[in-house]
matplotlib code that plots the C-alpha trace (Angstrom):
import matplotlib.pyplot as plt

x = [-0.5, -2.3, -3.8, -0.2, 0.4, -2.1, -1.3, 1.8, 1.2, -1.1, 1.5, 3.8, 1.0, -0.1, 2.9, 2.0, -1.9, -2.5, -0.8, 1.8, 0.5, 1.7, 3.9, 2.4, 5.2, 4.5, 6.5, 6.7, 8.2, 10.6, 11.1, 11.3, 12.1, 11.7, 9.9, 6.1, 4.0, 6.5, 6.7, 2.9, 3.2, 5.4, 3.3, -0.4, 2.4, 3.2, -0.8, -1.6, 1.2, -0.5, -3.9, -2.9, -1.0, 1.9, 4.8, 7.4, 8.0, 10.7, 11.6, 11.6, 14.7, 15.8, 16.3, 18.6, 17.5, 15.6, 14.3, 16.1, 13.1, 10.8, 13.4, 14.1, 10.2, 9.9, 13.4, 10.6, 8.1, 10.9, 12.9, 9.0, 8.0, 7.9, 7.4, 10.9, 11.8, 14.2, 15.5, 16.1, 18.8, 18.2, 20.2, 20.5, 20.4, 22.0, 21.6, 18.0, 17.8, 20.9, 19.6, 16.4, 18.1, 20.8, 17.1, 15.7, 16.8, 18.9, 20.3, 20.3, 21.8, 21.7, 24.7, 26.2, 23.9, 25.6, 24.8, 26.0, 26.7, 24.5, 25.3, 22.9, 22.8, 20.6, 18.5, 21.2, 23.5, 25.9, 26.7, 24.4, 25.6, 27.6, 24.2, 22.4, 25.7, 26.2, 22.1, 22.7, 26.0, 24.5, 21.4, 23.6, 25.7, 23.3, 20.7, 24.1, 24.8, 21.2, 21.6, 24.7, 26.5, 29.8, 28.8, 32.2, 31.5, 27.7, 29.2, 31.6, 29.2, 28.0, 31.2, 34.4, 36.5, 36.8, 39.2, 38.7, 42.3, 42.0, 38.4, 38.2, 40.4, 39.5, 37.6, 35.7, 32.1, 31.6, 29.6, 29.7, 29.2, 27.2, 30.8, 32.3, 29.1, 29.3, 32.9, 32.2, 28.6, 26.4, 24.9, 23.6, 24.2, 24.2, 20.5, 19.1, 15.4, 13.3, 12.6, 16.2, 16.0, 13.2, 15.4, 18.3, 15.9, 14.7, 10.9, 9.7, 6.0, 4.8, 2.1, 4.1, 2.2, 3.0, 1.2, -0.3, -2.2, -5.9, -7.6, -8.2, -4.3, -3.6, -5.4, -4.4, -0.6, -1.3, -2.2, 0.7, 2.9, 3.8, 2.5, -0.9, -0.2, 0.4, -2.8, -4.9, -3.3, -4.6, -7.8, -7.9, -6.7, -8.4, -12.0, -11.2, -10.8, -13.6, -15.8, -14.9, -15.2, -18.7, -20.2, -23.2, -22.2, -21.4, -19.6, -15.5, -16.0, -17.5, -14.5, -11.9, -13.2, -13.1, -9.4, -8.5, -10.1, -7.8, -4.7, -4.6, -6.3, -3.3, -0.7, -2.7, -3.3, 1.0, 1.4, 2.9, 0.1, -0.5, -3.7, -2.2, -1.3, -4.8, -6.3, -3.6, -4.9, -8.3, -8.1, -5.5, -8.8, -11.2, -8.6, -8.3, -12.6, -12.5, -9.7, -12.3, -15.7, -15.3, -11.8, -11.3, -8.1, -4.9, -3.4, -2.0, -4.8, -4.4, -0.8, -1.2, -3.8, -2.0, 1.0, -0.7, -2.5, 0.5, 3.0, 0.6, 0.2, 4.8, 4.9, 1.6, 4.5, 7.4, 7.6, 9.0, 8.4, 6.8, 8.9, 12.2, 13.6, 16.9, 16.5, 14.7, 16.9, 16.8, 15.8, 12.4, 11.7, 13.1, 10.3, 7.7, 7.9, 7.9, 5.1, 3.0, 4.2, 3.6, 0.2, -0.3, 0.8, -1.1, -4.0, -3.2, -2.5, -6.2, -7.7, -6.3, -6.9, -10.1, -11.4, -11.0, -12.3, -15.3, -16.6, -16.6, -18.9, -22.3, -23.6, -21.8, -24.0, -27.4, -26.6, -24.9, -26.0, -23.3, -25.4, -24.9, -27.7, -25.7, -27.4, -26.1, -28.5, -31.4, -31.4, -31.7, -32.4, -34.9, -38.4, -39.4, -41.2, -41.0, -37.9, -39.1, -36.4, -37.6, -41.0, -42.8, -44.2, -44.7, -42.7, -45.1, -42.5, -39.9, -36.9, -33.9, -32.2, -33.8, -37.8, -40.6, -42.3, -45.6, -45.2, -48.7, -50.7, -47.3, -45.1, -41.2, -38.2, -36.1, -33.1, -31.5, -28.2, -28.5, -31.3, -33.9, -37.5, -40.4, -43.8, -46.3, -43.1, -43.2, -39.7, -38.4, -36.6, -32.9, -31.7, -32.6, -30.4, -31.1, -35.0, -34.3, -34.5, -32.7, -34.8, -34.4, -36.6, -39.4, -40.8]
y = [-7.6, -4.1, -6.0, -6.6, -2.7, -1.9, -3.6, -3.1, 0.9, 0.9, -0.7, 2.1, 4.7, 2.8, 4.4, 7.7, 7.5, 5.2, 7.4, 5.1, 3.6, 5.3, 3.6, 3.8, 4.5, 4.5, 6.6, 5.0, 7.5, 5.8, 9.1, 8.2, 6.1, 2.4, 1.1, -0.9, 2.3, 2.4, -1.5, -1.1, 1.5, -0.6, -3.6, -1.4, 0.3, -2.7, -4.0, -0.6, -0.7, -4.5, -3.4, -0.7, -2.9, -0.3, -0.9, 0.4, 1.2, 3.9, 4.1, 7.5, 7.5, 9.4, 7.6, 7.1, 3.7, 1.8, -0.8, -4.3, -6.8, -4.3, -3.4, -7.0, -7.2, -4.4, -6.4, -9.8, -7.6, -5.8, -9.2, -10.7, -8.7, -9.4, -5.4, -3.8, -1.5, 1.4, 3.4, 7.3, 7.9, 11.7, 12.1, 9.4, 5.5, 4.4, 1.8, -0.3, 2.3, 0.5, -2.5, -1.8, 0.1, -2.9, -5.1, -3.1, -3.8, -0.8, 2.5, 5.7, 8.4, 12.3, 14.2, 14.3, 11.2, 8.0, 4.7, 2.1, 2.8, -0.2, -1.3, -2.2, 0.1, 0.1, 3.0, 4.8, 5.0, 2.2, -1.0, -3.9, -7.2, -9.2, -11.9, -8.6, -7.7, -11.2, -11.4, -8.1, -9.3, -12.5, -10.6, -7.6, -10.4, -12.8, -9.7, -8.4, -11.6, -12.3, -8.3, -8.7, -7.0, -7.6, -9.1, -8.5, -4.8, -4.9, -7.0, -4.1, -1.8, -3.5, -4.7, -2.4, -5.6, -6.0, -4.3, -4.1, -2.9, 0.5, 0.8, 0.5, 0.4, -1.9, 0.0, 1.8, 0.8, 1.6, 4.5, 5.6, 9.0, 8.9, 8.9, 6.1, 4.1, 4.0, 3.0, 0.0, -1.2, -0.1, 2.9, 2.3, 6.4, 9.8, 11.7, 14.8, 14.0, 10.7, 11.9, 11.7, 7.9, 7.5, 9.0, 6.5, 3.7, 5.1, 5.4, 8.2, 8.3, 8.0, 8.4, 9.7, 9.0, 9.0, 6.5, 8.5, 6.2, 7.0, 8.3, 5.1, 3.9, 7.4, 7.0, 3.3, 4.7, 7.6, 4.3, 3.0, 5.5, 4.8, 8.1, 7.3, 4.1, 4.9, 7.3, 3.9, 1.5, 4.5, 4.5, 0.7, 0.2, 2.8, 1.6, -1.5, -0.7, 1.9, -1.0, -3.7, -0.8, 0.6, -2.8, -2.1, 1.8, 0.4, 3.3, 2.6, -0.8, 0.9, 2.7, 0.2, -2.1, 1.0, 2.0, -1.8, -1.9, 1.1, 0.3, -4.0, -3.7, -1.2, -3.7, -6.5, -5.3, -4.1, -8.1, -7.1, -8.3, -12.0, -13.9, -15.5, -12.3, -10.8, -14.3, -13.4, -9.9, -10.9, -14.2, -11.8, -10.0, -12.5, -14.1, -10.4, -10.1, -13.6, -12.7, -9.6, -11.5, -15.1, -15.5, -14.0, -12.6, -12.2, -15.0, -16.7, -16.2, -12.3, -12.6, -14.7, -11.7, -9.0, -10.6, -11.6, -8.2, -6.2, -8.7, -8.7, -5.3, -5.4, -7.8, -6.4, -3.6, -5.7, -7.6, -11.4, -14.5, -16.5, -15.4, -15.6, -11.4, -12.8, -9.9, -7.9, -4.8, -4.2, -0.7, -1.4, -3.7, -0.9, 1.3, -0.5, -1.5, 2.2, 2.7, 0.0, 1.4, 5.0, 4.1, 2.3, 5.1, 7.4, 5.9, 5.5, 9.3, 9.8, 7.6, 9.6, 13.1, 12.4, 11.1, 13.5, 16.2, 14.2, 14.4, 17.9, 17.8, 18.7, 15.4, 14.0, 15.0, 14.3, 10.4, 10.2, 11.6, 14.4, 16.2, 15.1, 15.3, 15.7, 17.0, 20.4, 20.7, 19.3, 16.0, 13.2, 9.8, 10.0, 10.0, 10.5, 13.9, 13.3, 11.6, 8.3, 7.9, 6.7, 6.0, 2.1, -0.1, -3.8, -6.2, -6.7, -9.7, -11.8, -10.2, -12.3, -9.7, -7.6, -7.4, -5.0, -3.4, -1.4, 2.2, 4.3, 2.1, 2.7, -0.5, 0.7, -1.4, -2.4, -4.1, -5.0, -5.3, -9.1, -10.4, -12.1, -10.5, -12.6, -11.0, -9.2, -8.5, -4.8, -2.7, 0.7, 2.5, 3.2, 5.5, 6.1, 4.9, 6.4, 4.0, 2.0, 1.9, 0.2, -1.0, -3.0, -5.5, -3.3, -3.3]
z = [-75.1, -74.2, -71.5, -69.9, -70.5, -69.1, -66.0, -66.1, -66.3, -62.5, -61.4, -61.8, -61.2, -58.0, -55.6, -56.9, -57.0, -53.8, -50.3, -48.1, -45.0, -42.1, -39.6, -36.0, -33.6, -29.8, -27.1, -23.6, -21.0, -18.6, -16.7, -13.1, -10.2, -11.3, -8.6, -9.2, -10.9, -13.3, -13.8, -14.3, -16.6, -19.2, -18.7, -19.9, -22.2, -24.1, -23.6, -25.4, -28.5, -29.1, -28.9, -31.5, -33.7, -33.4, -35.7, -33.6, -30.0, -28.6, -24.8, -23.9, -21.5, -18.3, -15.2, -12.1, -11.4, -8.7, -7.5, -9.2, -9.2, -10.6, -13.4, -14.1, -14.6, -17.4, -19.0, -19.1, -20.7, -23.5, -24.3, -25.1, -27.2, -30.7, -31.9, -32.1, -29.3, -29.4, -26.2, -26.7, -23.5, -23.9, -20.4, -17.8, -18.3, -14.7, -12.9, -13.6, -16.9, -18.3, -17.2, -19.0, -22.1, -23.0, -23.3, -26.3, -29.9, -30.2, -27.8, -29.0, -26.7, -27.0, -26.6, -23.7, -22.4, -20.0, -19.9, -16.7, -13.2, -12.6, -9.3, -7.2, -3.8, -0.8, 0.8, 1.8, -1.1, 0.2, -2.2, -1.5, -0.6, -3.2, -3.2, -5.1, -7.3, -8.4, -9.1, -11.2, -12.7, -14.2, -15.1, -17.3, -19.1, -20.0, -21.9, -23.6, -24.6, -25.7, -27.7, -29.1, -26.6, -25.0, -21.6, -19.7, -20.4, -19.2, -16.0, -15.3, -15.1, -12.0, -10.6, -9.4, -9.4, -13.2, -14.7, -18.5, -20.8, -22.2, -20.8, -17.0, -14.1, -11.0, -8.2, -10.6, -12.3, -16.1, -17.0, -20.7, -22.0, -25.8, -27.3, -24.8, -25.8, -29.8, -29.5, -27.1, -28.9, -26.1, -28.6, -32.1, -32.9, -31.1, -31.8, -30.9, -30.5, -31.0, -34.5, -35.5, -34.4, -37.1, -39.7, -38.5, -39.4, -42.2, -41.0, -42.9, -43.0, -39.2, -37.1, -33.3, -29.9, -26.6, -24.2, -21.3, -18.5, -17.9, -15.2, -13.4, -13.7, -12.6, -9.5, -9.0, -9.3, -6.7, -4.2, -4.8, -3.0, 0.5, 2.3, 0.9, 2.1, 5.4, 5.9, 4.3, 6.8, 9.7, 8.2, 8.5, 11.8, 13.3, 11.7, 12.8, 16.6, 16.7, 15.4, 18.0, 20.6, 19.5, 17.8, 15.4, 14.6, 11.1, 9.7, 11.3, 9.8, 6.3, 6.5, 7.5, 4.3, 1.9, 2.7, 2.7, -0.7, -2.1, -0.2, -1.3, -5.0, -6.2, -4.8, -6.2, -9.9, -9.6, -8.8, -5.3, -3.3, -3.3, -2.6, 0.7, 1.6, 1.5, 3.0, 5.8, 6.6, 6.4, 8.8, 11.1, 11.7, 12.3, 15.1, 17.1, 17.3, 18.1, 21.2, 22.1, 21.8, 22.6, 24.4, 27.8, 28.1, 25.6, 24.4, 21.2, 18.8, 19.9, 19.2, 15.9, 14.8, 15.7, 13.6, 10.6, 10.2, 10.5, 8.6, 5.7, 5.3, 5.4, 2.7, 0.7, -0.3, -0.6, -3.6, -2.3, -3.8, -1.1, 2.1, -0.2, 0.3, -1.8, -3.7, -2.4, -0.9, 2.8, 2.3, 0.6, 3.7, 6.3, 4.5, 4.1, 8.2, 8.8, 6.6, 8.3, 11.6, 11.3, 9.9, 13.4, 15.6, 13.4, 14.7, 18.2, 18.5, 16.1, 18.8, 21.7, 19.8, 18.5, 21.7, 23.2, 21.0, 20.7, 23.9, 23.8, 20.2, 20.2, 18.3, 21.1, 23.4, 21.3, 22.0, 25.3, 28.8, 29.8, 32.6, 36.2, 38.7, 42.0, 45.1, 44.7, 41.8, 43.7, 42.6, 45.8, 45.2, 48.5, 47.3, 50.9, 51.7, 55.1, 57.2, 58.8, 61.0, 64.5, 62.8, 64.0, 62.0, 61.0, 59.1, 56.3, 54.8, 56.4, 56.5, 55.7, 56.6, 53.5, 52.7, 52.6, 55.7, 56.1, 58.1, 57.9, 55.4, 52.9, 52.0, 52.1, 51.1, 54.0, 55.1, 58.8, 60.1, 59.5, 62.0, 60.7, 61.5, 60.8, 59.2, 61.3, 63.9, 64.9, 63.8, 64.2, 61.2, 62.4, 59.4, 55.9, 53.1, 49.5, 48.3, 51.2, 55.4, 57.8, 60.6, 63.7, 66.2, 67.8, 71.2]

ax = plt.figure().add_subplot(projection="3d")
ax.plot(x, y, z, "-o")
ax.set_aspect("equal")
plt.show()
């Protein structure tokens, strides 16, 4: 009996004696564009709340939108994932955000927060086709569905067609404000701060960090943008064509490999860049050198390298699934031609530019012969002290019509106007021309 006291007694001391195991709660920023940084952000994100076997997981929340495909990637990576994961909306949730925030387990907005608007646009601002609406449409409904959520509303806040009673007219897309959100189920509570959503789900003893990426994602995200892009491509093109111009230099082609190292591994590690696509740069390349080196001419393996260098470095940035664009939004392909193109033309005008300048360098001129040696400088190519013009002599070869002929005990090199002189036959020099003389039949 005191034995079961006893025990019974640490087990009411135990809460008191033994400290509470902190929750581990991760914050992942979505605070930007979504485009593929930001899709690679939530994927080492999620890798990172794993790793640390956090308990819980709160999307940071302030977004316009973006890009559709990369925002249906992060959805994949939220609806896997077995850790719960709550979205603070502390402003703007439009478009890919709502996308995104109707994925997690629960939405929490700050006041005067909005949620919807998700319709998907192109470059300029205009509605995309219906083919992208209806992809977003189907998407929305099925996640509400799958949350809990009423899918008609998540479809009209892509399409202006619906017309919901009491909550939308047609012609107009759903956006809801923190308010408009609690009443319809697309907001679990209004919050000040990310703390307050702790509180909400009663998680009171809490360790709070925010994911940050290192130094090396850092770096691999600044790769990813498409001026950087564009000054790699340069780099690449232009190492490439000072190479096959000045073969053996070694250091355009060091160059050209180093930038195309930097400007595909980003892509590649973002899953953007496919391995046929690389293989397709790479064999684009081989096909031009073989046009310079071995072919004579221009022709189709030219053409066919000239196209699969440039078309591979196009869809290297757009993200299409095997030559299928479907959705894929004719802005990000408009962009990523003028990236590759700019890139070009960079490096026509660096070729012109620094061509020019170079010449004018004085390493320049410690490997190449600049100076002229023209007569007004002294320089003759006449190693003659004295003219020999009328001069006699003897054919000292046959000359058919060229050979050499003796004059004073000296052998010359000499030429006639296309008679043949046979050796020992006398001549007379007729004119001088540079190392050699012109000489006719003597008497």
């Amino acid at each position: 009996m005191l034995h079961k006291l006893t025990f019974l007694f640490i087990l009411l001391l135990a809460p008191i004696l033994l400290p509470a195991q902190q929750s581990k709660v991760m914050i992942m920023e979505i605070r930007s564009d979504i485009d593929p940084r930001m899709s690679r952000y939530v994927e080492l994100a999620l890798e990172h709340a794993e790793e640390t076997e956090a308990d819980y997981v709160i999307v940071d929340m302030d977004t316009y939108g973006g890009i559709v495909t990369d925002a249906k990637d992060i959805v994949e990576s939220i609806m896997s994932f077995e850790i719960p994961i709550w979205v603070f909306i502390n402003n703007d949730a439009a478009s890919a955000g709502a996308l995104i925030s109707i994925a997690c387990d629960s939405i929490y907005m700050a006041p005067g927060a909005n949620i919807g608007a998700a319709t998907v646009v192109t470059a300029d601002g205009t509605a995309a086709p219906d083919k992208y609406q209806s992809y977003m449409r189907s998407t929305m409904r099925s996640i509400a569905e799958e949350k809990g959520r009423d899918p008609k509303i998540a479809e009209a806040m892509v399409d202006q067609s619906i017309e919901i009673d009491t909550i939308t007219r047609a012609g107009q897309v759903i956006t809801f404000s923190t308010s408009e959100a609690i009443t319809y189920g697309f907001c679990e509570g209004k919050v000040n701060s990310i703390e307050d959503v702790l509180e909400k789900n009663g998680v009171e003893n809490y360790e709070l960090y925010t994911y940050k990426l290192s130094s090396t994602e850092r770096i691999i995200a600044i790769f990813l943008n498409p001026f950087i892009s564009g000054i790699l491509i340069l780099v690449i093109i232009g190492g490439i064509w000072f190479e096959l111009q000045t073969p053996g230099v070694g250091f355009p082609i060091a160059a050209a490999i180093l930038a195309a190292i930097l400007y595909f591994v980003p892509y590649y590690l973002n899953g953007l860049a496919e391995n046929w696509e690389i293989i397709a740069f790479f064999l684009g390349i081989v096909l031009i050198a073989v046009e310079i080196f071995v072919i004579p001419g221009f022709g189709v393996a030219g053409i066919l390298g000239i196209t699969l260098t440039v078309g591979s470095l196009v869809l290297v940035m757009v993200n299409n699934d095997t030559f299928d664009f479907s959705l894929v939004p004719f802005g990000s392909i408009l962009s990523a031609v003028m990236v590759v193109l700019a890139g070009m033309l960079g490096s026509v005008g660096l070729f012109i530019v620094a061509g020019a300048k170079a010449t004018t360098t004085r390493a320049f001129s410690r490997f190449t012969l600049t100076d002229t040696m023209d007569k007004e400088s002294g320089y003759t190519s006449n190693f003659k002290k004295e003219s020999l013009l009328g001069k006699s002599g003897t054919a000292y070869t046959i000359l058919r019509p060229s050979g050499k002929v003796m004059i004073d005990g000296k052998l010359y090199d000499a030429y006639t106007r296309g008679e043949f002189i046979n050796k020992d036959q006398k001549i007379i020099v007729t004119s001088e021309e540079g190392t050699s003389l012109k000489v006719k039949l003597g008497e």
